[in-house]
C-alpha positions in Angstrom: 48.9 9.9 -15.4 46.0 9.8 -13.0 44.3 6.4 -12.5 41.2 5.4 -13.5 38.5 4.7 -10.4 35.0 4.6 -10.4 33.4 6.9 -8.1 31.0 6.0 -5.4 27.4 6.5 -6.9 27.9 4.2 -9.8 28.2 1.0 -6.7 23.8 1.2 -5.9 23.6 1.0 -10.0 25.9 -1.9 -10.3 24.7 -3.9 -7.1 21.1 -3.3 -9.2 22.3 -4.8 -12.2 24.3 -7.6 -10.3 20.6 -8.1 -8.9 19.0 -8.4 -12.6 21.3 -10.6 -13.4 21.3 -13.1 -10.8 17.8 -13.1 -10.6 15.8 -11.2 -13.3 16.4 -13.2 -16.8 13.3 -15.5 -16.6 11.0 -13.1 -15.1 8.7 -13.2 -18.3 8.1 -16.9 -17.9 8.1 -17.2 -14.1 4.2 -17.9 -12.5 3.3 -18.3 -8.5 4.6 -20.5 -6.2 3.9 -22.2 -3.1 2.3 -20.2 -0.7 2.2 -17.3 -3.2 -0.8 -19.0 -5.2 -3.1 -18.6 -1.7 -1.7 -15.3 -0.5 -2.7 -14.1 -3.7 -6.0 -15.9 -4.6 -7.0 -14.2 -0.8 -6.5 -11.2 -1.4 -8.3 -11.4 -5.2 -11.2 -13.2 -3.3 -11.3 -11.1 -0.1 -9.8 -7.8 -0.7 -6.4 -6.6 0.9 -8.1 -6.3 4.5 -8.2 -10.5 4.1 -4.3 -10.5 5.1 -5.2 -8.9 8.7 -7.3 -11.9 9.4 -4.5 -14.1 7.6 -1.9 -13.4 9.7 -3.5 -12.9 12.8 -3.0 -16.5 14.6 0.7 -16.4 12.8 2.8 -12.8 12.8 0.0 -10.6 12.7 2.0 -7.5 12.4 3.0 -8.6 8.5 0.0 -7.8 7.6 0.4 -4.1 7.4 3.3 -4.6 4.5 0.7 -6.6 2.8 -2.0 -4.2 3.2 0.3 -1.3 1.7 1.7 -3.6 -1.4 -1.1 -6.6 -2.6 -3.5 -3.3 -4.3 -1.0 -1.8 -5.6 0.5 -5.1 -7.5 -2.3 -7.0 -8.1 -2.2 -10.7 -9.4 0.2 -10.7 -12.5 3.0 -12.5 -11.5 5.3 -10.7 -13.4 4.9 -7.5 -11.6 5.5 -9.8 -8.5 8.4 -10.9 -10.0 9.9 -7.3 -10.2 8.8 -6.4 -7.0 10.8 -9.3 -5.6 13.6 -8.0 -7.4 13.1 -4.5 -6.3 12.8 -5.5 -3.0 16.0 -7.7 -2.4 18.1 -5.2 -4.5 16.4 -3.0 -1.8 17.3 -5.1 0.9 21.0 -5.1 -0.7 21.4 -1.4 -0.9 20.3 -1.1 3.1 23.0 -3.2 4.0 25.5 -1.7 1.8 24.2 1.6 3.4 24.5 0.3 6.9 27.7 -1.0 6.6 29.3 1.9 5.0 28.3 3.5 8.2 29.4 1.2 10.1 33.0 0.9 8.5 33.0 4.2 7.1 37.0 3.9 5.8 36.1 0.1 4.2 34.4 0.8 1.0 36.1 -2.5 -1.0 34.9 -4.7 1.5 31.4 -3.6 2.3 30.9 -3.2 -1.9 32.0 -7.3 -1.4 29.6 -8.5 1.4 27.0 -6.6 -0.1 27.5 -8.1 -4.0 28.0 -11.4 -2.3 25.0 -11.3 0.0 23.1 -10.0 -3.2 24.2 -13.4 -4.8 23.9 -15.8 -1.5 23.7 -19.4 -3.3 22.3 -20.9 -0.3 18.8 -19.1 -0.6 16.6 -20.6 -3.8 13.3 -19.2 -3.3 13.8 -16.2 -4.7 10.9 -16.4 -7.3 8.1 -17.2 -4.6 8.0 -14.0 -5.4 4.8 -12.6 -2.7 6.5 -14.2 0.0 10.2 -13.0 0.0 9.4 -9.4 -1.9 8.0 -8.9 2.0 10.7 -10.5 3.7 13.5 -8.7 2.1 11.3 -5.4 2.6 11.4 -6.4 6.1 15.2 -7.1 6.0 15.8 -3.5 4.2 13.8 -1.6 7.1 15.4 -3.5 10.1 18.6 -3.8 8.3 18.4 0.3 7.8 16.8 1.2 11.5 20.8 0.0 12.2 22.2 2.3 10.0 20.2 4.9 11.2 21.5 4.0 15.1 25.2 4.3 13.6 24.3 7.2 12.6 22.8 9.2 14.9 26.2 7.9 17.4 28.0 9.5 14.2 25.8 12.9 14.1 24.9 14.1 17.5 23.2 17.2 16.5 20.5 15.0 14.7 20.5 12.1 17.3 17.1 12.0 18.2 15.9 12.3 14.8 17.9 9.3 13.9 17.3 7.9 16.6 13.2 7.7 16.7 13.5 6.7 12.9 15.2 3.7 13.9 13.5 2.7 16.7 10.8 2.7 14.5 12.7 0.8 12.1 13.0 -1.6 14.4 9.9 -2.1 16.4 8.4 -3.0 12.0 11.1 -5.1 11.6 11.7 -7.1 14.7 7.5 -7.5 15.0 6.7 -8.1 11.6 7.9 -11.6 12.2 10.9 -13.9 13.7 12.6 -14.2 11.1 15.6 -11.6 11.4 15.4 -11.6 15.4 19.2 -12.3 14.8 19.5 -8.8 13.5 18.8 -7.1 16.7 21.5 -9.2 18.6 24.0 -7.4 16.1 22.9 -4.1 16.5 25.1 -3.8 20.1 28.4 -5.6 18.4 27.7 -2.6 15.5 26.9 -0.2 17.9 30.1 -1.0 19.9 32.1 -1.1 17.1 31.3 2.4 16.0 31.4 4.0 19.9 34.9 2.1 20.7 36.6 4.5 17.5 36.8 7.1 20.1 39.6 6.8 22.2 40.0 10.0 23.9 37.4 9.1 25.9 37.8 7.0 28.5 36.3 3.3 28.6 34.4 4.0 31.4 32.5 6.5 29.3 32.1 4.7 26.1 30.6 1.8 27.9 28.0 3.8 29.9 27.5 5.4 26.4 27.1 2.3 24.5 24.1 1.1 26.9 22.6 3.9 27.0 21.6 4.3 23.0 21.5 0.9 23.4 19.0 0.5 26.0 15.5 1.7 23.8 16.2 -1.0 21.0 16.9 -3.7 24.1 14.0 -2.7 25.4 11.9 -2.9 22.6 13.7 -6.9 22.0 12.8 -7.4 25.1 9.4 -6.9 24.9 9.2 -9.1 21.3 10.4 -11.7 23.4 7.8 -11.7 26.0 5.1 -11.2 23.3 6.1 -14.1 21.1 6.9 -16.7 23.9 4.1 -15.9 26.5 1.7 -13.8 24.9 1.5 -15.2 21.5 3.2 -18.4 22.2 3.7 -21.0 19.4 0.9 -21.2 17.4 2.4 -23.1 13.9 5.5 -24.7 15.4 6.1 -26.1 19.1 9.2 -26.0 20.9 11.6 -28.4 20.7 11.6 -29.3 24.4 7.8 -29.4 24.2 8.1 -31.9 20.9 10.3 -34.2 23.3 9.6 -34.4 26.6 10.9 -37.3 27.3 14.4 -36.5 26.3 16.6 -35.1 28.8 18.2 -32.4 29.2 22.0 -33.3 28.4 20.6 -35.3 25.1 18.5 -32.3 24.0 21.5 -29.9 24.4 23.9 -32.1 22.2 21.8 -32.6 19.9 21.0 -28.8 19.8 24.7 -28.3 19.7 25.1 -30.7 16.6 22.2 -29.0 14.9 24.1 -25.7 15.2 27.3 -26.6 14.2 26.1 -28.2 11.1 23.8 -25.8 10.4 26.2 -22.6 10.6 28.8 -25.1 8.5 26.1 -25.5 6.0 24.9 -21.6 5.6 28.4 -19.9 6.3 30.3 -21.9 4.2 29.5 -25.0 2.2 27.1 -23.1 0.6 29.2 -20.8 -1.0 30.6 -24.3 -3.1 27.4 -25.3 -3.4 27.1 -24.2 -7.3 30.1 -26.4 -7.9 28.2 -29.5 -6.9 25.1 -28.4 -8.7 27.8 -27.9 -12.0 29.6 -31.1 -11.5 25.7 -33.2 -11.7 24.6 -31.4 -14.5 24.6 -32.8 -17.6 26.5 -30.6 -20.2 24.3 -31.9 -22.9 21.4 -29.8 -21.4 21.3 -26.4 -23.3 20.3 -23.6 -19.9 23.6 -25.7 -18.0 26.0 -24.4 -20.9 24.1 -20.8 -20.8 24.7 -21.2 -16.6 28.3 -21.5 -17.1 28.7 -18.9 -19.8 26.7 -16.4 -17.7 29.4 -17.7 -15.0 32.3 -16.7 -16.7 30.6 -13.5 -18.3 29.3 -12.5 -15.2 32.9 -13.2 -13.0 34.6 -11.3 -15.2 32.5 -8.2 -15.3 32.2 -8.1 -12.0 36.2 -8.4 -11.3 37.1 -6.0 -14.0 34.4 -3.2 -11.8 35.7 -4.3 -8.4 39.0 -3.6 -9.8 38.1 0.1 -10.6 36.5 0.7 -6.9 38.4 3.6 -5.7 40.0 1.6 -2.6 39.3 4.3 0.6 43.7 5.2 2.1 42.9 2.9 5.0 42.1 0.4 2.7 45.0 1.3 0.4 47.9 1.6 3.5 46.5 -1.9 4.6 47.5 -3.4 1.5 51.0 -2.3 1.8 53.5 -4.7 2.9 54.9 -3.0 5.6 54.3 -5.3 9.2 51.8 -2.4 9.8 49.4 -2.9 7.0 50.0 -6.9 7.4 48.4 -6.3 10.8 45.8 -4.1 10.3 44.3 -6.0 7.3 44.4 -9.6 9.5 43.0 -7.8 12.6 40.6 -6.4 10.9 39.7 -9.6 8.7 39.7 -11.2 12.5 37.2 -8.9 13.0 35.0 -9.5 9.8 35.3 -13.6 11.0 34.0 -13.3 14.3 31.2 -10.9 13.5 30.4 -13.6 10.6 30.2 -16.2 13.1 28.2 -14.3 15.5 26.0 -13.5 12.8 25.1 -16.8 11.8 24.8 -18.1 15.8 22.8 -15.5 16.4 20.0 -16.4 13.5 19.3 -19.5 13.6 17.2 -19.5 16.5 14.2 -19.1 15.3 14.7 -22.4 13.9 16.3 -24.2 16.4 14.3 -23.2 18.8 11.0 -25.2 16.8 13.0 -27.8 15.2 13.0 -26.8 12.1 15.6 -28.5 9.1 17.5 -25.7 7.7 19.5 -26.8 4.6 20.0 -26.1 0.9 16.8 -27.9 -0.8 15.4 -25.9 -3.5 11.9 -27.0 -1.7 13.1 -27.4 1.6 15.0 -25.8 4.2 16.6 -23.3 1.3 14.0 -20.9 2.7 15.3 -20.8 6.3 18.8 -19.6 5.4 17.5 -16.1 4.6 18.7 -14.6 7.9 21.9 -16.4 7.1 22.7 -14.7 4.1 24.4 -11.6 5.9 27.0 -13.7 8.4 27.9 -16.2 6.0 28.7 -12.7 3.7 30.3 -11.2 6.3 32.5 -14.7 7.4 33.7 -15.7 3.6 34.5 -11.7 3.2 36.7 -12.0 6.1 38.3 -15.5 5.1 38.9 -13.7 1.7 41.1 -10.9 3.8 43.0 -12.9 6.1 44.0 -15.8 3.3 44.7 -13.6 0.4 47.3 -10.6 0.5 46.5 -8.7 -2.7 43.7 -7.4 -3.3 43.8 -8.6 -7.4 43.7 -11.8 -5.6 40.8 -10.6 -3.0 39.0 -9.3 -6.0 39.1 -12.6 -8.4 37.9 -14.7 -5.3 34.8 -12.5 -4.8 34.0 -12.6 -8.4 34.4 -15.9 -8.7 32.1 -17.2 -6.1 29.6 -14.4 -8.4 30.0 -15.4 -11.0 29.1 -19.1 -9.8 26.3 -18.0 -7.8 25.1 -16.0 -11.0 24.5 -19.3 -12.5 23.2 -21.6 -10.1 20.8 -19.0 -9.3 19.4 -18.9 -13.2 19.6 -23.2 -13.1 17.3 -22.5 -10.2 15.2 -19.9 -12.2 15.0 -22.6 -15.3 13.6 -24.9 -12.6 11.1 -22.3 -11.7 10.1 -22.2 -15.1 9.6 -25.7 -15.6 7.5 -26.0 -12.7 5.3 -23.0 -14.1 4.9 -24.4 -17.2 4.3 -28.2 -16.0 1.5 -26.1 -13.4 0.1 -24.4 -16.4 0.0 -27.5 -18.7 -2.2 -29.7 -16.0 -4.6 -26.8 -15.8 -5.2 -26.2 -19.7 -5.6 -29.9 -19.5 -8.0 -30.4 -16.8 -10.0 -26.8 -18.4 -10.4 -29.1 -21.6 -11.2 -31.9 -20.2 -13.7 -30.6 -17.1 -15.3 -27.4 -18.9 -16.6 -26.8 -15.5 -16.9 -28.8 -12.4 -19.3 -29.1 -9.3 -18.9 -27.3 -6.7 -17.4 -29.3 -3.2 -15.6 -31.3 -5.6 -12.1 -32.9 -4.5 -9.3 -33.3 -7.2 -7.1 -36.2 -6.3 -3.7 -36.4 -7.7 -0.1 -36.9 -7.1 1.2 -35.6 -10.3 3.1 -32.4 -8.0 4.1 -34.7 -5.7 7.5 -34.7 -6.7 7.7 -31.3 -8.0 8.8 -28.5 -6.3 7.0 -25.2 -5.0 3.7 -26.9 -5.3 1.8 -28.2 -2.3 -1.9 -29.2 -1.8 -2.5 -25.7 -0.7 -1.3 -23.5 -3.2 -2.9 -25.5 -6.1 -6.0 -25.4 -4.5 -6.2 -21.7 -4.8 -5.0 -22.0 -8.6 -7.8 -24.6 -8.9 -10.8 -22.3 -7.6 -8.9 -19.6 -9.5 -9.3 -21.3 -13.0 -13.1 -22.8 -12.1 -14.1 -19.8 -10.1 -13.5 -17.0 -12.2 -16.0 -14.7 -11.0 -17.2 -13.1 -7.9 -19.0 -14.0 -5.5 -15.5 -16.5 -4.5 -15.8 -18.8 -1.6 -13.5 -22.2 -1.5 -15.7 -24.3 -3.5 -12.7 -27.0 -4.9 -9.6 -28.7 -3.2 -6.6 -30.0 -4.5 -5.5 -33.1 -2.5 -3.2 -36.5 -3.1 -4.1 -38.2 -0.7 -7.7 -38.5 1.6 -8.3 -39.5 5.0 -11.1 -41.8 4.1 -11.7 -44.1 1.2 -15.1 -44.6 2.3 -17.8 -43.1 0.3 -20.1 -40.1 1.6 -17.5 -39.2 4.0 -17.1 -36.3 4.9 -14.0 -33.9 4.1 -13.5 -30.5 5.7 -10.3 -28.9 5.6 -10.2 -25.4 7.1 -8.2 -22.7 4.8 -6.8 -19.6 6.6 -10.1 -17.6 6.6 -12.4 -20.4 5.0 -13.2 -23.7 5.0 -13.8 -26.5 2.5 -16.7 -28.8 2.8 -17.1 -31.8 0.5 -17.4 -35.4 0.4 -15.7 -38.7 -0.5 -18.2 -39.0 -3.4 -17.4 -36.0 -4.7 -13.9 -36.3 -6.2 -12.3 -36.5 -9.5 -9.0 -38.7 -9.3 -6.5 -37.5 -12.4 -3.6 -39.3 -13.7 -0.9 -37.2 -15.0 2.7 -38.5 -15.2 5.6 -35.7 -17.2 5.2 -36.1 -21.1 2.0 -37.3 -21.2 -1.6 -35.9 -21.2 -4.0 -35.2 -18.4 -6.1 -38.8 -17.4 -9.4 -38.2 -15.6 -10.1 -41.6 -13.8 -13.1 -43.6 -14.9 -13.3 -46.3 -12.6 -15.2 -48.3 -14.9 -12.6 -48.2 -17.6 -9.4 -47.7 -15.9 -10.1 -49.9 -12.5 -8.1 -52.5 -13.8 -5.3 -50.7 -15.8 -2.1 -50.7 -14.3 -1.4 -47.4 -13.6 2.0 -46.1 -11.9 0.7 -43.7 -9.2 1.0 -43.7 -5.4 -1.0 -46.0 -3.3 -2.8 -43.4 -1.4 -4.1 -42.3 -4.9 -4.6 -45.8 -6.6 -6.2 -46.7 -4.1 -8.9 -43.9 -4.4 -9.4 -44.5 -7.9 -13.1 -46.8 -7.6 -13.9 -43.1 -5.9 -13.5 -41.2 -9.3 -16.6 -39.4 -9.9 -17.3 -38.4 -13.6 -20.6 -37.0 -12.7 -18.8 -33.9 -11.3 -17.5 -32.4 -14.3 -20.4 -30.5 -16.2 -19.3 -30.8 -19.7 -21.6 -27.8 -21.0 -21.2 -24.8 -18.8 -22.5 -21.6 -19.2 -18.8 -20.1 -19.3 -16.0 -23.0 -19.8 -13.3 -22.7 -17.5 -9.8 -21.3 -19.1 -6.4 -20.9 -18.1 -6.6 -16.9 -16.6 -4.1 -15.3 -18.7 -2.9 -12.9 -15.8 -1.5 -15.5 -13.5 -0.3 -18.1 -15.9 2.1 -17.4 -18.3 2.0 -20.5 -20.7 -0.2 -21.5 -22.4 -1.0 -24.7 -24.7 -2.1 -24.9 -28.4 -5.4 -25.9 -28.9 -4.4 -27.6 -31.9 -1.8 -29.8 -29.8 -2.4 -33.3 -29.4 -3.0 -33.3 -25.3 -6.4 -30.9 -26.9 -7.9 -33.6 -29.0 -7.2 -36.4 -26.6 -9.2 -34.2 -23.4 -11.4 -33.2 -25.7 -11.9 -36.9 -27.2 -12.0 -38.0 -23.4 -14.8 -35.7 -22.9 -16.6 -36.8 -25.7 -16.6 -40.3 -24.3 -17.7 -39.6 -21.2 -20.7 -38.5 -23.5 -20.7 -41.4 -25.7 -20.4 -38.7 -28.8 -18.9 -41.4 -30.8 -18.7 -39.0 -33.7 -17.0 -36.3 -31.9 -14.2 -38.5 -31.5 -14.0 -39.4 -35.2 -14.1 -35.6 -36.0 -11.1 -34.9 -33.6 -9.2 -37.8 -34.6 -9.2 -36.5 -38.2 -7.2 -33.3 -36.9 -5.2 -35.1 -33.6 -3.7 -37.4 -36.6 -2.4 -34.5 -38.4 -0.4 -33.1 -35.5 0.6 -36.8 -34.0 3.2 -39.1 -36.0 4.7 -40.8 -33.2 2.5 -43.1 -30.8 3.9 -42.4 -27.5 1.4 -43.7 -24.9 -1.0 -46.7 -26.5 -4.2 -45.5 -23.9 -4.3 -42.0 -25.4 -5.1 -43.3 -28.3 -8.1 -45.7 -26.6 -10.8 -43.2 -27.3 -10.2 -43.0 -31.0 -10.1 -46.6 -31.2 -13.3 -46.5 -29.2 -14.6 -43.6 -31.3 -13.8 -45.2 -34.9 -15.4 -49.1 -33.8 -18.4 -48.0 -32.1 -19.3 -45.5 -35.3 -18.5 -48.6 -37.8 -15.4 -48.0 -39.0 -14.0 -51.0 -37.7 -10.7 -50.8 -40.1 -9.6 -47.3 -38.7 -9.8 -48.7 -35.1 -7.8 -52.0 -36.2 -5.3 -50.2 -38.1 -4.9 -47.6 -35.1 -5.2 -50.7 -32.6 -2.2 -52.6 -34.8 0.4 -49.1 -35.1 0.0 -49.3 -30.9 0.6 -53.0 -30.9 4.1 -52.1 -33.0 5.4 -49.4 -31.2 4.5 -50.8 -27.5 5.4 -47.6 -25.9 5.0 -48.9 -22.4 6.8 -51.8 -23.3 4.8 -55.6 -24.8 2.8 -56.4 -21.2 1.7 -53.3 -20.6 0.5 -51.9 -24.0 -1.4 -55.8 -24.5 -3.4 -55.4 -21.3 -4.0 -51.9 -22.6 -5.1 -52.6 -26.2 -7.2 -55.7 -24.2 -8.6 -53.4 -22.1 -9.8 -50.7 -24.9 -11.0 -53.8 -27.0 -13.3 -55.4 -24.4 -15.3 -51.8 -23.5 -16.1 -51.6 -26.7 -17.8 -54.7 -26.8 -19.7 -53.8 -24.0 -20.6 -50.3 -25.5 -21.9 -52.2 -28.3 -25.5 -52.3 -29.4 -25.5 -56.1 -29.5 -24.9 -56.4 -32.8 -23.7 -60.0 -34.1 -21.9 -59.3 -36.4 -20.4 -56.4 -34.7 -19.8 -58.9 -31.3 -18.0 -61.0 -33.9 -15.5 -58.6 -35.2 -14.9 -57.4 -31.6 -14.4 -61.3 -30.9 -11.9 -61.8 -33.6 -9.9 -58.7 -32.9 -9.9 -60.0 -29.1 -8.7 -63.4 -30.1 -6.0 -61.6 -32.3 -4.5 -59.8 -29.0 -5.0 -63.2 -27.3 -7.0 -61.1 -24.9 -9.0 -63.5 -22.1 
């Protein structure tokens, strides 16, 4: 009976669905992130020509990739999304390519580095989708210009065809920016790999051979090099010997050398466990941790069950035997995979090293430097895989299983992408209810993202113009800060922006208070200057600089979340509505308002979870007379003492004494303020 294989074609289909899989199942609900948010809001504001002034102090040859994809993609971030996934299945199919040109008889284990650097645990920024979508594409033509090389060594009679096209490939790839410079020191260990096969000609011949195809794509390294370090220099990051030079020699060199150990430790092969210590902190109790490890097991299993039926090439097949032969040939040739792994990741971390730059596994952090890791430490655990494991059922669980884990640390990753989008999306609706429309020049101060990932100062500045500057003409009119460099007011603040520039003012900022679970809190420093709020100094301390007067609370067009770039969006009839909306109204002193949104807030809200968004319907109830709502309101706050006794008194004392002085002077009124003061023992 003839066995069962899958043939060839069906590998680009499955590597695509691996792809999907690993990195497609939230796309719906996934927004922009980090720098995405200002690569984006420039090219909206500026048109795609923007990018070639964008990049021009930073890889200015980038820009052409952006020129040819930001028209055609627009500002959804769902179609950014699947470009992002198109891209690194792209990326994935190149090397796959490569490599199987490379290793022509080796289709098992190429199929494996390529699902495994597909799957690559160590890279989590995945869904900054504008950012990487180019990087991969970058990956995917240098990665190809290689293949190409191999081939036209492998098809002499269309060498120079091959050969241009990859040169071309390479001068895109290698100039686009740094980042895969350690490709190009591969290309001579692949090129000698493939010219070496021939043995009936002498080794004098090969090597003169191997330099000369060799030479151009030296050549055109060479001259990267002398571009980058004395022509362009270091415009964003400075050398390490330039950031210390005090330190000598000898002490710069170990600690070089430590930096690189760790560093090809971390990328080769602890992050390949990594999902196992992101398992074993999870809480089990948490609903996308018990999907992650289902989609684990699901996704292991499939994946072993189709490596199984990979029709193995004879080499592959006669190395498996156990004859001494086959022994030999499989651990010389997993020998062979290890050092090349190595190599790999020596050779691409310089970039890195060279600045100083951390490269480690933070989601935030140093995650996004491992991306020219991803093909040695595929290439090094591929080759552990061989020369540990005899037979290949054995070969094939491990590969699956380190999938299948990647599979679903990659969606606890995408969940967190999700969260972040949706918390994003939440502060905006807010801040649209509460700040209809705002000044222009104005400063919003808050450290509500501080601790949350993928969102810096810069990239929620351009969602902030983007919700309050809907329209064209589009200049940088707002900035999104947590912290100022003067607390002085009338100072001036200008902060330069790629292409623009901010210009604004110390008096011109709104300071907002927004902890997780609880509504938006534009600062009054009248009311709130002697709350205790939890925030960071640098914020707290800004608070007497809160400017109400900015926010115009009847513009001609209200500001609203743009439905193209966020995907969430609130409920106007949720609580966080009324209570902006009530805020709003009290920055009007529309007492009334307030009563007629706290007759529907009530009817969505039966649990008092935070005592001062409930101060403006107290306020709103005493100051239009109904004294007894406002008590009764005051009292259920008192009970409940979400914030704990202390802090919800000073609060309710805090609430009580405005409204006295919002009063109309009334005596009797004073009294019953008086009374409900002495009640709260308030001083």
């Amino acid at each position: 009976m003839k066995e069962f294989r899958l043939p060839r074609w069906t590998i680009p289909l499955a590597l695509l669905l691996i792809c999907i899989t690993g990195y497609g199942l939230l796309i719906r609900w996934l927004g922009f992130y980090q720098d995405d948010w200002y690569q984006i809001w420039f090219g909206r504001a500026f048109g795609a020509n923007v990018f070639v002034d964008y990049y021009s102090y930073e890889r200015p040859f980038i820009a052409g990739l952006y020129l040819l994809t930001t028209p055609f993609i627009g500002s959804n971030p769902t179609n950014w999304q699947i470009f992002a996934l198109f891209t690194r299945w792209l990326a994935v199919l190149s090397l796959w390519w490569s490599l199987g040109i490379v290793w022509r008889n080796r289709l098992a284990t190429v199929t494996w580095i390529a699902i495994l650097f597909a799957l690559y645990p160590g890279f989590r920024q995945q869904w900054a989708s504008v950012i990487y979508s180019h990087y991969f594409l970058q990956f995917a033509i240098q990665m190809a210009s290689i293949g190409l090389m191999v081939l036209a060594v492998r098809k002499p009679d269309r060498f120079w065809l091959f050969t241009v096209l990859a040169l071309s490939g390479a001068l895109v790839g290698l100039f686009s920016s740094e980042y895969f410079f350690g490709l190009e020191l591969l290309r001579p260990v692949f090129l000698w790999l493939v010219i070496k096969e021939d043995k009936s000609v002498p080794a004098r011949l090969r090597w003169r051979r191997f330099f000369l195809v060799w030479l151009p794509y030296l050549s055109i390294l060479a001259g990267f090099l002398v571009w980058r370090i004395f022509i362009f220099e270091f415009p964003t990051y400075q050398p390490v010997y330039a950031k210390s030079p005090q330190a000598g020699l000898l002490s710069l060199i170990w600690g070089l050398a430590k930096t690189i150990a760790n560093d090809i430790f971390e990328t080769g092969l602890f992050a390949w466990a990594y999902p196992i210590k992101v398992y074993l902190a999870a809480s089990l109790k948490q609903p996308a941790v018990l999907f992650a490890l289902a989609l684990s097991l699901v996704s292991a299993g499939l994946i072993a069950v189709y490596l199984w039926f990979i029709r193995p090439t004879n080499i592959e097949r006669s190395n498996l035997d156990n004859s001494n032969q086959g022994r030999t040939a499989q651990s010389q040739f997993a020998y062979t995979l290890i050092g090349i792994g190595l190599f790999a990741l020596l050779a691409s971390g310089w970039p890195f090293w060279f600045v100083d730059l951390q490269v480690n596994l933070e989601l935030s952090g140093g995650s996004r430097l491992t991306l020219p890791f991803m093909l040695g430490a595929s290439i090094l655990i591929v080759g552990l895989i061989e020369l540990i494991f005899r037979r290949r059922i054995y070969q094939i669980i491990c590969v699956a299983v380190l999938s299948g884990l990647a599979i679903g640390h990659h969606f606890l990753d995408a969940n967190t992408y999700r969260q972040v989008h949706q918390i994003q999306a939440g502060f905006f609706q807010q801040l649209a209810w509460r700040a209809p429309g705002i000044q222009p020049h104005t400063i919003v101060l808050t450290d509500a993202f501080n601790d949350l990932p993928m969102s810096g100062d810069n990239s929620l500045t351009a969602a902030l113009n983007w919700v309050y500057q809907p329209n064209p003409p589009y200049s940088l009119d707002y900035l999104f800060a947590h912290e100022l460099t003067s607390l002085v007011p009338g100072t001036s603040i200008q902060k330069s922006f790629r292409t623009t520039k901010f210009t604004g003012s110390t008096s011109d900022v709104l300071v907002i208070y927004a902890p997780l679970g609880s509504c938006l809190r534009v600062i009054d420093p009248e009311a709130d200057i002697h709350r205790p709020i939890g925030m960071t100094k640098e914020v707290k301390d800004a608070m007497p600089l809160s400017n109400l007067s900015r926010i115009i609370p009847d513009p001609a067009a209200p500001a609203s979340l743009p439905g193209e770039v966020f995907k969430i969006h609130l409920p106007e009839n949720s609580w966080c509505y009324y209570y902006e909306k009530a805020e709003l109204a009290r920055q009007q002193k529309d007492w009334e308002a307030i009563v007629r949104l706290a007759d529907q807030a009530f009817k969505t809200k039966s649990k008092i979870d935070n005592t001062w968004e409930l101060s403006p319907f107290i306020e709103g109830y005493a100051l239009t007379g109904q004294i007894d709502e406002a008590h009764q309101l005051t009292e259920q706050a008192r009970l409940a003492s979400p914030e704990g006794k202390s802090l919800t008194h000073t609060l309710i004392c805090a609430t009580w004494t405005r409204i006295g002085q919002e009063s109309s002077g009334d005596p009797h009124f004073m009294g019953t303020v008086d009374q409900i003061l002495q009640e709260y023992n308030c001083k």
